[in-house]
C-alpha positions in Angstrom: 91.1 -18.9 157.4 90.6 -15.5 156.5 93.1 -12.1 156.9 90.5 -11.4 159.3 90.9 -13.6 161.8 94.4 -13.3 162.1 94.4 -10.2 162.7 92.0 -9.6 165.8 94.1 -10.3 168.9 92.3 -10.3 172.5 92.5 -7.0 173.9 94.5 -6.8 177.0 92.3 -7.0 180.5 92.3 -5.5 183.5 92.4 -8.0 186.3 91.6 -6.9 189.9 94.3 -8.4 192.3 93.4 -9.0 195.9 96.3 -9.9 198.5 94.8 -11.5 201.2 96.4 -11.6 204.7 97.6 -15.0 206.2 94.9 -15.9 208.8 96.9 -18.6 210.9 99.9 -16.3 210.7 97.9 -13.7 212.7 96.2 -16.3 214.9 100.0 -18.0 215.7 101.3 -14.6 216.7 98.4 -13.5 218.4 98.6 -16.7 220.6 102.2 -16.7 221.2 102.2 -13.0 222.4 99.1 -13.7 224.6 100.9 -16.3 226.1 103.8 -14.7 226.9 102.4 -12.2 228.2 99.9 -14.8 230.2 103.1 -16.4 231.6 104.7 -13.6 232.3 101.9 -12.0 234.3 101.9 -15.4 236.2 104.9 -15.7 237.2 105.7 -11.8 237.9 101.3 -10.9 239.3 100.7 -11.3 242.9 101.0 -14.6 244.9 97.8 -16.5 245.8 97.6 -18.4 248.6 95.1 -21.1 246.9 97.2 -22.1 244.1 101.1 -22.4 243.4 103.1 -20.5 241.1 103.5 -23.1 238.6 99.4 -23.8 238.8 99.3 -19.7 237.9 101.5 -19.4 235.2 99.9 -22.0 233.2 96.5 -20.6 233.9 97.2 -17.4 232.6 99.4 -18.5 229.8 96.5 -20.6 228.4 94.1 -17.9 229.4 96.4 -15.2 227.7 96.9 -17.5 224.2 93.4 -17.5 223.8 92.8 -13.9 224.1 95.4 -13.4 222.2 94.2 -15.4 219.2 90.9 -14.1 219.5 92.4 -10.5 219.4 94.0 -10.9 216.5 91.4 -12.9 214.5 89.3 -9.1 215.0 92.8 -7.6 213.7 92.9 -10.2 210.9 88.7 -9.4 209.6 90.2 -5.6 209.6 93.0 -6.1 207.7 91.1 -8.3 205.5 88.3 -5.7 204.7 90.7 -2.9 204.5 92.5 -4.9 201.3 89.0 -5.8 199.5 88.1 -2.3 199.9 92.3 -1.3 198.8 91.5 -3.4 195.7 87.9 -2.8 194.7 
């Protein structure tokens, strides 16, 4: 080997780091708060004479997790571009 070699070291890189948010953490939350909220608007909304209580609060609760998932997969694509653009 010569003195050369030994003396050229890698030069020290600049690495681009990305933290990317949790997709099924926003999903979970978004579902749980959409079906509380669901729920709650069932039990608390108006009565209906076709359906029971019990028939209404699981409507709206299942109705209510799925908006709220799908609301916070749009807030999760937001967050998401707003780090690649944070980091790039």
């Amino acid at each position: 080997m010569s003195d050369q070699d030994q003396d050229e070291t890698p030069a020290p890189q600049q690495v681009t780091y990305r933290r990317r948010p949790q997709m099924w953490s926003f999903l979970v939350v978004g579902a749980i708060i959409g079906l509380v909220a669901g729920g709650a608007l069932g039990y608390f909304g108006p009565e209906t004479a076709s359906r029971s209580l019990m028939q209404d609060v699981v409507l709206l609760s299942a109705v209510g997790a799925f908006f709220g998932a799908l609301i916070a997969a749009i807030i999760y694509l937001v967050a998401d571009r707003a780090s690649m653009r944070r980091a790039g």
